[in-house]
C-alpha positions as CSV (number, residue, x, y, z in Angstrom):
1,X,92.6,103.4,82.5
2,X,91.2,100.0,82.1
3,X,92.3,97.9,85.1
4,X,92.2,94.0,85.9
5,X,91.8,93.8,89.2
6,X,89.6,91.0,91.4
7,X,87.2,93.7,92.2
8,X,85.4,94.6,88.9
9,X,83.9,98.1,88.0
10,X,80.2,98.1,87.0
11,X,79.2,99.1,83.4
12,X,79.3,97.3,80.2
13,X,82.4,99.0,78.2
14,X,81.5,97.7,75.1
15,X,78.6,100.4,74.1
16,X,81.4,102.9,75.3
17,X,81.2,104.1,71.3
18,X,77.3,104.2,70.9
19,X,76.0,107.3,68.6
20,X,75.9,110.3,70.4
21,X,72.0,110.0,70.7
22,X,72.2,107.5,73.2
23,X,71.8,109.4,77.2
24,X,71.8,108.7,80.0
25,X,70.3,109.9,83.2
26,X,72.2,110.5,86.4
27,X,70.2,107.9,88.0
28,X,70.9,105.6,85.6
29,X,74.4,106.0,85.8
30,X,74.3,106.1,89.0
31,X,72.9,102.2,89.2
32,X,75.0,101.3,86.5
33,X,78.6,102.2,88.3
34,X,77.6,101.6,92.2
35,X,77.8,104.8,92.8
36,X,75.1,107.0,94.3
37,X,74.1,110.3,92.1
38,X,75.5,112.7,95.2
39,X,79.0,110.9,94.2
40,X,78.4,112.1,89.9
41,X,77.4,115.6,91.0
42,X,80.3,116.0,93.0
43,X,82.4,114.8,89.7
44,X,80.6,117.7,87.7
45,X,81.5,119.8,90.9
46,X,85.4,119.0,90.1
47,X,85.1,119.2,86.5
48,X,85.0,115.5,85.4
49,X,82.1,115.2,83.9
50,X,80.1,117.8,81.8
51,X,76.1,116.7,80.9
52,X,74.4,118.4,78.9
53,X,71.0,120.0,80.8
54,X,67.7,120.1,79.9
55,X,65.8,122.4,82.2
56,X,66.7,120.8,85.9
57,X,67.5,117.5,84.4
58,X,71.1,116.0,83.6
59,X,71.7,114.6,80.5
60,X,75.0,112.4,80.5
61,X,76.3,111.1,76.7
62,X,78.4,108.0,76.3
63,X,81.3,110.6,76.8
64,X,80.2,111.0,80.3
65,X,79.6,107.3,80.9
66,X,83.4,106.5,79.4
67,X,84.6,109.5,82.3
68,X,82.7,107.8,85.0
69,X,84.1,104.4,84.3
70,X,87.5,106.0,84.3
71,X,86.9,107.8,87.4
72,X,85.1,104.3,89.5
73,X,88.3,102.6,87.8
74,X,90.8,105.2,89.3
75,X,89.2,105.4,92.2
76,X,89.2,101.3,92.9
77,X,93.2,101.2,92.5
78,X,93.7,104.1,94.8
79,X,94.3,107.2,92.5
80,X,93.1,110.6,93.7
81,X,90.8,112.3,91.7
82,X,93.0,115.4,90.5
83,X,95.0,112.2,89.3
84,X,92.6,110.7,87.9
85,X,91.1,114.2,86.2
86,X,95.2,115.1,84.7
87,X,94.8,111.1,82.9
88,X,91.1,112.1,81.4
89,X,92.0,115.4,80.6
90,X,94.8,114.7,78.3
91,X,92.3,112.8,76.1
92,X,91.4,116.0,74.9
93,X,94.7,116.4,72.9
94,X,94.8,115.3,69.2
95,X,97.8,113.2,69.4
96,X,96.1,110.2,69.2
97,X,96.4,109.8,72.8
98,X,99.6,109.1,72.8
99,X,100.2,111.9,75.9
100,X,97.1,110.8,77.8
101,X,98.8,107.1,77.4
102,X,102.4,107.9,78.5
103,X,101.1,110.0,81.3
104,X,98.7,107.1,82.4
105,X,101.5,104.5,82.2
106,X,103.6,107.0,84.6
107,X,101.1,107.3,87.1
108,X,100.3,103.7,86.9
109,X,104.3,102.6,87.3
110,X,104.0,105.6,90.7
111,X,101.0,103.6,91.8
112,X,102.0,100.4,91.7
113,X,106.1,101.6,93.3
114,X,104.0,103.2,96.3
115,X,101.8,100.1,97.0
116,X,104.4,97.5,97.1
117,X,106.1,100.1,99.9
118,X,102.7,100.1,101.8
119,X,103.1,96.3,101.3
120,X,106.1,96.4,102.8
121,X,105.8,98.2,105.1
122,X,102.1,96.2,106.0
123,X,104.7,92.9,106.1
124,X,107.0,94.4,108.5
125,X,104.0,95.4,111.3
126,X,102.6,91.6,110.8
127,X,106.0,90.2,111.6
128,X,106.2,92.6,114.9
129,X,102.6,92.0,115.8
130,X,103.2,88.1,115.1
131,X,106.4,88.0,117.8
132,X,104.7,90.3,120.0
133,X,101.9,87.9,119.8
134,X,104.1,85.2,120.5
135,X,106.0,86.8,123.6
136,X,102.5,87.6,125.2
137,X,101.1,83.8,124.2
138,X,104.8,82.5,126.3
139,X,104.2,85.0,129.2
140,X,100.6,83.9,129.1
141,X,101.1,79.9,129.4
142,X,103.9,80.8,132.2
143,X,101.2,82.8,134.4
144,X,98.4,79.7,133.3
145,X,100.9,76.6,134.3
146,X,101.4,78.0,137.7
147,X,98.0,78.8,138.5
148,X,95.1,76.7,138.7
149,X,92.7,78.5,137.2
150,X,90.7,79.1,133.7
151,X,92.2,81.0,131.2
152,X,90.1,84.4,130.7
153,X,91.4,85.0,127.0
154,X,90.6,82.4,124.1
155,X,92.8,82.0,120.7
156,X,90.2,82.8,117.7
């Protein structure tokens, strides 16, 4: 679910395949992805990420660091998380991802049809908002060229 967006997501991808001895800790993780460690606990809480423990103490493997970048990625271009959980979930199928990929793509294609509505949608309320401004702005010089007084509102 890599995305290009202005906004980036935190976290170096590139170590994403380190050995499975490198660990992380929640507060590490936490730092690395702008995310505070109440946010990762509530992603074990759904099921999206699964460290290891060691007494009280979360361990999180570059598996878990992948998930999070996933999830922060989702997250930014608006998917919710059961969304985001049905995409990371099909990585687990030995097809060489080819269902997690055509499933992604299909969300991706939903995501991008239902923000160019919100857009247009969004365009259509500036336009009203712009000739309502503009009928209020008329209405306004009317009442200020018969009256000799100081305009009380201000243009920004």
């Amino acid at each position: 679910m890599e995305v290009a967006v202005e906004k980036t997501v935190p976290g170096d991808m590139s170590q994403i395949h380190d050995a499975d001895t490198q660990t992380y800790t929640i507060t590490q993780l936490a730092e690395e992805f702008g995310v505070t460690t109440r946010a990762i606990r509530f992603y074990e809480d759904k099921d999206l990420l699964h460290p290891r423990r060691q007494g009280q103490a979360r361990i999180y493997r570059p598996r878990d660091r992948a998930r999070l970048h996933l999830i922060v990625s989702g997250k930014l271009v608006g998917f919710t998380l059961a969304e985001i959980k049905e995409i990371i979930d099909l990585y687990d199928i030995s097809d060489g991802g080819e269902a997690q990929y055509c499933h992604a793509l299909r969300k991706f294609e939903e995501r991008i049809e239902s923000l160019r509505q919100q857009k247009a949608e969004i365009d259509v309320q500036i336009k009203g908002l712009e000739a309502g401004g503009a009928r209020v702005q008329g209405l306004l010089d009317e009442v200020l060229a018969n009256e000799a007084s100081v305009p009380m509102c201000q243009k920004n």
